[in-house]
mmCIF file of the C-alpha atoms, coordinates in Angstrom:
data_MODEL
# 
_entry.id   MODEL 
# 
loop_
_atom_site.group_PDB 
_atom_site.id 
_atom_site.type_symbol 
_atom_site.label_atom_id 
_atom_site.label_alt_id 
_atom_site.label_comp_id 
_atom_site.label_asym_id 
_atom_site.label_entity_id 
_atom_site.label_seq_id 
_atom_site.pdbx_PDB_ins_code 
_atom_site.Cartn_x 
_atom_site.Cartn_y 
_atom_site.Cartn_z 
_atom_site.occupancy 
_atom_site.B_iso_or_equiv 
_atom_site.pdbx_formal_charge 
_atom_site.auth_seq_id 
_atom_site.auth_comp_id 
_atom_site.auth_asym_id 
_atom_site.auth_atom_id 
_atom_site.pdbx_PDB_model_num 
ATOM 1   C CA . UNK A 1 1   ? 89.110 -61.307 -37.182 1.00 0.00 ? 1   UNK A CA 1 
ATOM 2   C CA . UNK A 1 2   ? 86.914 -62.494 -34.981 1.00 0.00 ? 2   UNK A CA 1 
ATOM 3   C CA . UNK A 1 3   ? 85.051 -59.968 -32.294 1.00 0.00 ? 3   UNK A CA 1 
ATOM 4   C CA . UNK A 1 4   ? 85.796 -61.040 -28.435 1.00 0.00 ? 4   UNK A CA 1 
ATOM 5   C CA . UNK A 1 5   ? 81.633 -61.242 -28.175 1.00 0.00 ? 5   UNK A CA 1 
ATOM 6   C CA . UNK A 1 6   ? 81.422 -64.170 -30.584 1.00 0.00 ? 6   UNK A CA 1 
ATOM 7   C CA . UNK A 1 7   ? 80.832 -67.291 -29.088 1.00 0.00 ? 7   UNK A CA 1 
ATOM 8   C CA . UNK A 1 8   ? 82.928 -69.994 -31.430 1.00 0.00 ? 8   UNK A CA 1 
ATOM 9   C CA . UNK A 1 9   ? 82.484 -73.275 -29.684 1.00 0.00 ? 9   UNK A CA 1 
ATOM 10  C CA . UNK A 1 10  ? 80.248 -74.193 -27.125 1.00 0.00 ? 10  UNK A CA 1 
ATOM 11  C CA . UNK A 1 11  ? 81.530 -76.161 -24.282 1.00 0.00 ? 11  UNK A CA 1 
ATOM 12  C CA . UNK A 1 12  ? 78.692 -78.287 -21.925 1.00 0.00 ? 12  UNK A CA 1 
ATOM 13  C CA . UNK A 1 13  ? 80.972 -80.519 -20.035 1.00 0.00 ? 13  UNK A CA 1 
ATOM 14  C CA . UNK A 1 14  ? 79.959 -78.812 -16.459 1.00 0.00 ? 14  UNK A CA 1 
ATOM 15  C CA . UNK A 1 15  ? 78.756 -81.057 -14.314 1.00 0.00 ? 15  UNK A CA 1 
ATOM 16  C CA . UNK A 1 16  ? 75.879 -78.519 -13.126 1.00 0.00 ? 16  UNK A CA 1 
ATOM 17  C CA . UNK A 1 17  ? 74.619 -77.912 -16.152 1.00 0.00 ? 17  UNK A CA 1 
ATOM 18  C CA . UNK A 1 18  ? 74.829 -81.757 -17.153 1.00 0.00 ? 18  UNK A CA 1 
ATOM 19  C CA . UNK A 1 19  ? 72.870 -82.747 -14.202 1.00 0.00 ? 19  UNK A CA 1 
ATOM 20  C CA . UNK A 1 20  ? 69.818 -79.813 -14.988 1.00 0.00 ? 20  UNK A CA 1 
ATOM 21  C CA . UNK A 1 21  ? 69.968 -80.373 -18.648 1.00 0.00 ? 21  UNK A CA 1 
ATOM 22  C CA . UNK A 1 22  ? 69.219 -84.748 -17.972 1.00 0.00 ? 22  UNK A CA 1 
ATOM 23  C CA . UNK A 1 23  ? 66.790 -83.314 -15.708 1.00 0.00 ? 23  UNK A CA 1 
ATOM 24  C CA . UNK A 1 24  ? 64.433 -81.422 -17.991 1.00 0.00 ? 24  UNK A CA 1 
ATOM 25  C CA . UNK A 1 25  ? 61.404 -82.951 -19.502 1.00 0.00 ? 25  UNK A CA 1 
ATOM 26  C CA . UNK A 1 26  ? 61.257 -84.308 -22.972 1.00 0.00 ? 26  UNK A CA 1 
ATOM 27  C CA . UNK A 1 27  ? 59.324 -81.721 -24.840 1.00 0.00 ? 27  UNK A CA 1 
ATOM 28  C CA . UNK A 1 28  ? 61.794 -78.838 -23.129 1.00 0.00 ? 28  UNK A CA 1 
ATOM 29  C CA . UNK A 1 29  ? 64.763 -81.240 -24.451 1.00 0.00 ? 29  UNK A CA 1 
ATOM 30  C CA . UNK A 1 30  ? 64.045 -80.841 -27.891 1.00 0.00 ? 30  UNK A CA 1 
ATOM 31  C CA . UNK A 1 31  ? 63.514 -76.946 -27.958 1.00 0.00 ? 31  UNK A CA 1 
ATOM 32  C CA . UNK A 1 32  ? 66.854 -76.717 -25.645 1.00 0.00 ? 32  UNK A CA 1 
ATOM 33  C CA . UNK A 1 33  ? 68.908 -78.668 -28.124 1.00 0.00 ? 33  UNK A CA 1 
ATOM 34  C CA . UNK A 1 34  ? 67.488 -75.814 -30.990 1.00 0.00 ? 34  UNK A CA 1 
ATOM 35  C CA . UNK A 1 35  ? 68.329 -73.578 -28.894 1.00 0.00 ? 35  UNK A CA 1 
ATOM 36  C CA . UNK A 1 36  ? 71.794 -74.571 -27.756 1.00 0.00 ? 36  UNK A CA 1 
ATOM 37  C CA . UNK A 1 37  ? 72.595 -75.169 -31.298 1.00 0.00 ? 37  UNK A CA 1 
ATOM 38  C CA . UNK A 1 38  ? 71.685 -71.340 -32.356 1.00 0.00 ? 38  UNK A CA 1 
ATOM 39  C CA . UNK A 1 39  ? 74.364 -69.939 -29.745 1.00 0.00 ? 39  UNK A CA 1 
ATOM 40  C CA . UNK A 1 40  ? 77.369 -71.187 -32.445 1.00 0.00 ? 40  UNK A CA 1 
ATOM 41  C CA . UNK A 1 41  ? 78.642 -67.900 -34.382 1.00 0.00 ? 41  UNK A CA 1 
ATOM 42  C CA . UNK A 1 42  ? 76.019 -65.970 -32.465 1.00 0.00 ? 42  UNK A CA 1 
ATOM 43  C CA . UNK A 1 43  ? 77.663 -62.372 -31.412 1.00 0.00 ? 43  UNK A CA 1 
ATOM 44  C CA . UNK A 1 44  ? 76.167 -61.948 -27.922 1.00 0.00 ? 44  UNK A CA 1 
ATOM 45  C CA . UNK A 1 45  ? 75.895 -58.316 -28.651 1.00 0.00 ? 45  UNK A CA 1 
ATOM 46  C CA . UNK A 1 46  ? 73.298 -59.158 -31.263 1.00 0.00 ? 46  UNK A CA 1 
ATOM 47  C CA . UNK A 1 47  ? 72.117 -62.407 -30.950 1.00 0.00 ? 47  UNK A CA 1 
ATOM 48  C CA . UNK A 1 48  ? 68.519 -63.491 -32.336 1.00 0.00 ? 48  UNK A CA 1 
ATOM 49  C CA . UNK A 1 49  ? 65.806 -62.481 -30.905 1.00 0.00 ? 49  UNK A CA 1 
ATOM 50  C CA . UNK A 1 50  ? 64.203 -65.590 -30.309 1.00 0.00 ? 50  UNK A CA 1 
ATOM 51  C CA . UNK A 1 51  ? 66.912 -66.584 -28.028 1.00 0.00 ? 51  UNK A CA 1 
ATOM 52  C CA . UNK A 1 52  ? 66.599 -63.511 -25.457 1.00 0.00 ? 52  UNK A CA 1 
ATOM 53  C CA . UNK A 1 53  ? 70.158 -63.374 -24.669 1.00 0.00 ? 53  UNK A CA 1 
ATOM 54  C CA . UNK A 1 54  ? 71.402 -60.804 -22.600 1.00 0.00 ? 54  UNK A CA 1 
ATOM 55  C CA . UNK A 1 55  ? 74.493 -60.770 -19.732 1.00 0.00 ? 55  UNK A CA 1 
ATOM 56  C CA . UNK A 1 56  ? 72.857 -60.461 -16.232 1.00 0.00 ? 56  UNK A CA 1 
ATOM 57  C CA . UNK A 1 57  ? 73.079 -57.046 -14.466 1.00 0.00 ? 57  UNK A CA 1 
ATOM 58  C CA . UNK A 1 58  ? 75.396 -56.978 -11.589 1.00 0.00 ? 58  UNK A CA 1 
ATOM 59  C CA . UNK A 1 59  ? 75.778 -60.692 -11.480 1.00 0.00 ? 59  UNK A CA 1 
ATOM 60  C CA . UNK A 1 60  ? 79.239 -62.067 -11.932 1.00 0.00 ? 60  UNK A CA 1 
ATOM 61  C CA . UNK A 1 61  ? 80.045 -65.846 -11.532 1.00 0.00 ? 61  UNK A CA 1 
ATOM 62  C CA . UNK A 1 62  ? 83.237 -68.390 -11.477 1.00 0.00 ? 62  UNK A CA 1 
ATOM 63  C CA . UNK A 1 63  ? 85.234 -68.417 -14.590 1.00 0.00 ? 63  UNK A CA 1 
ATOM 64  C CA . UNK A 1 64  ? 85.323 -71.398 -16.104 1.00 0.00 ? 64  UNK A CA 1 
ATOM 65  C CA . UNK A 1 65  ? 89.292 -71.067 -16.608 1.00 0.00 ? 65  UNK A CA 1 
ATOM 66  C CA . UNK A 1 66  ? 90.053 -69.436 -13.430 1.00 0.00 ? 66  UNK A CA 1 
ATOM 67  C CA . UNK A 1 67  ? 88.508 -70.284 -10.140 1.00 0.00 ? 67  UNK A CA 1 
ATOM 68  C CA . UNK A 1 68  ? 90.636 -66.808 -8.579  1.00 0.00 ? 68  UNK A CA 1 
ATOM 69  C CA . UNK A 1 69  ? 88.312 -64.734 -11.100 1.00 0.00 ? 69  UNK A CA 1 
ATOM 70  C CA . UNK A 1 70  ? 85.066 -63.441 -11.562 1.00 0.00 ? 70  UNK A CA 1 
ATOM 71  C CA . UNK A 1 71  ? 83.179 -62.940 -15.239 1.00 0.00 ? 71  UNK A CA 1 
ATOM 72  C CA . UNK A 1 72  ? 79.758 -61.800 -16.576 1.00 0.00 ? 72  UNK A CA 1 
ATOM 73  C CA . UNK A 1 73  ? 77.235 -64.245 -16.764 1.00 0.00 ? 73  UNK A CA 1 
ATOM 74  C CA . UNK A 1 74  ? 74.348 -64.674 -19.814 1.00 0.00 ? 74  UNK A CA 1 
ATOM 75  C CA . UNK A 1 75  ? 71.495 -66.648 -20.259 1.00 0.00 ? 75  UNK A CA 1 
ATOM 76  C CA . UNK A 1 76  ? 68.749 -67.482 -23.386 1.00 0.00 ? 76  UNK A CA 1 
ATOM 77  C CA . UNK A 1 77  ? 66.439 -69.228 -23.066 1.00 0.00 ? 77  UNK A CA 1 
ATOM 78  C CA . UNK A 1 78  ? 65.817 -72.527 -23.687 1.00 0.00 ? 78  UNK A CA 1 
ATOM 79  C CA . UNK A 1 79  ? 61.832 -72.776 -24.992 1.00 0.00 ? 79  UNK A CA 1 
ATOM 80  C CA . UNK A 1 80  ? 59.505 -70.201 -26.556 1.00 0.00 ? 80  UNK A CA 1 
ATOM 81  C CA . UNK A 1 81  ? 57.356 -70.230 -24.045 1.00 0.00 ? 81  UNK A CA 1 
ATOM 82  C CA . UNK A 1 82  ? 60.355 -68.762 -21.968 1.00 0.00 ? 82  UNK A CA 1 
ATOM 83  C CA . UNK A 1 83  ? 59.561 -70.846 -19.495 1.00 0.00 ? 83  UNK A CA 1 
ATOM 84  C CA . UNK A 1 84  ? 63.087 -72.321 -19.208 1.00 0.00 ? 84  UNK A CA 1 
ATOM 85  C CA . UNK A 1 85  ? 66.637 -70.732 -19.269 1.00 0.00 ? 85  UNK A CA 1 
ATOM 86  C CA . UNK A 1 86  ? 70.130 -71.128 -19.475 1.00 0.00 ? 86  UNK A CA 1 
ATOM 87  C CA . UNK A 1 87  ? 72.977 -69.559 -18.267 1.00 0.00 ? 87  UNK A CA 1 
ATOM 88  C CA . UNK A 1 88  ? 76.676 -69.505 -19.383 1.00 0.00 ? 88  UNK A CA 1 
ATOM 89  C CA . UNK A 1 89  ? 79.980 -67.380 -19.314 1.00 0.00 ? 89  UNK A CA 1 
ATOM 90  C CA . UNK A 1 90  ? 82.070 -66.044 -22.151 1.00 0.00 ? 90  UNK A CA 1 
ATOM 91  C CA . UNK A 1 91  ? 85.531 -66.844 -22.114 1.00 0.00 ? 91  UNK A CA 1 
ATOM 92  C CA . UNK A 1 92  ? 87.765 -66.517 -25.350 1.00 0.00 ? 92  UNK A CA 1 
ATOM 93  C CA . UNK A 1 93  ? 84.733 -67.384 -27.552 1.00 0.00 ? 93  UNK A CA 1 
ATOM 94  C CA . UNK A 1 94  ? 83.838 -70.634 -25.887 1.00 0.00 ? 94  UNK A CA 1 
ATOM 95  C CA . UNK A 1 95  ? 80.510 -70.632 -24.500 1.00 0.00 ? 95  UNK A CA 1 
ATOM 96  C CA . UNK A 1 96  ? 80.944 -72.390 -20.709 1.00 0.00 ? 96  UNK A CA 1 
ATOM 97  C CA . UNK A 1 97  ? 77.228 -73.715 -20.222 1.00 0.00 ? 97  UNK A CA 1 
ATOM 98  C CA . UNK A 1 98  ? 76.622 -73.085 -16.087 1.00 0.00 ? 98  UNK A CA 1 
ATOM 99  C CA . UNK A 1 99  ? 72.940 -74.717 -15.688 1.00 0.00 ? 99  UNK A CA 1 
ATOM 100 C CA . UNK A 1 100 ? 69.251 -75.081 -16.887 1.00 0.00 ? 100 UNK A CA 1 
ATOM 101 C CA . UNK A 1 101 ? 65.873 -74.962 -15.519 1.00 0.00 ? 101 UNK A CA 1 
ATOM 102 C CA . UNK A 1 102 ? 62.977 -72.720 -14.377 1.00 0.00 ? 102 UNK A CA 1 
ATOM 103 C CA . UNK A 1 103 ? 63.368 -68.877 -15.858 1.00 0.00 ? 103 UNK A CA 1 
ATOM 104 C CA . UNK A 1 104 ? 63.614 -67.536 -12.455 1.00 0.00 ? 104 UNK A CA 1 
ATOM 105 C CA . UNK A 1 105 ? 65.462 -70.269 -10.658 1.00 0.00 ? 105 UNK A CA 1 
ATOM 106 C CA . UNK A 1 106 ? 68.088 -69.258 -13.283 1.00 0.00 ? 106 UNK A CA 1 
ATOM 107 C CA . UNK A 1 107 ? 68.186 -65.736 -12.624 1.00 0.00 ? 107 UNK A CA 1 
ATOM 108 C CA . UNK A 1 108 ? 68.328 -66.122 -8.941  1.00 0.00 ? 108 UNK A CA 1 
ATOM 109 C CA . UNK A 1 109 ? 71.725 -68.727 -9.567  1.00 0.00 ? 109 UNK A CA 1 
ATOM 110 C CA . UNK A 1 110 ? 72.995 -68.399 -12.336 1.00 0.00 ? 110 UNK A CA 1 
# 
């Protein structure tokens, strides 16, 4: 059985995140799409340390299932310099990618 926390599939159709990730520079791209990649099976509970995963404190956000409700929001980031972040929900293991950029942009809007 699979635990609730375990993201199975990995969903980046949001327009949002789509427009940030096309706007990040080159050498960012490349670390992002390493990084995206290491979310698959990852239990967010105990993800890798290298990704710096963690829900936001008293931030809640848009499901991406249900505009009428509110979930917990993550982010990891996206280079080791953890200069960039991004941010997604959890919803029945699918990973809902929100938006990229700046480490503290993403904090501040999630």
């Amino acid at each position: 059985m699979t635990s609730k926390n375990v993201i199975t599939s990995i969903d980046a159709n949001n327009t949002t995140f789509q427009r940030t990730y096309r706007n990040l520079k080159t050498d960012v791209v490349k670390e992002a799409r390493a990084a995206i990649g290491m979310l698959l099976m990852v239990d967010v509970e105990d993800a890798p340390k290298r990704l710096h995963l963690h829900m936001l404190t008293d931030k809640y956000v848009t499901s991406a299932l249900d505009e009428k409700k509110k979930v917990k929001v993550y982010t990891f980031h996206l280079t080791s310099n953890d200069a960039w972040k991004a941010s997604f929900t959890l919803e029945n293991g699918v990973a809902y990618l929100r938006a990229c950029g700046p480490h503290d942009k993403i904090d501040e809007n999630p």
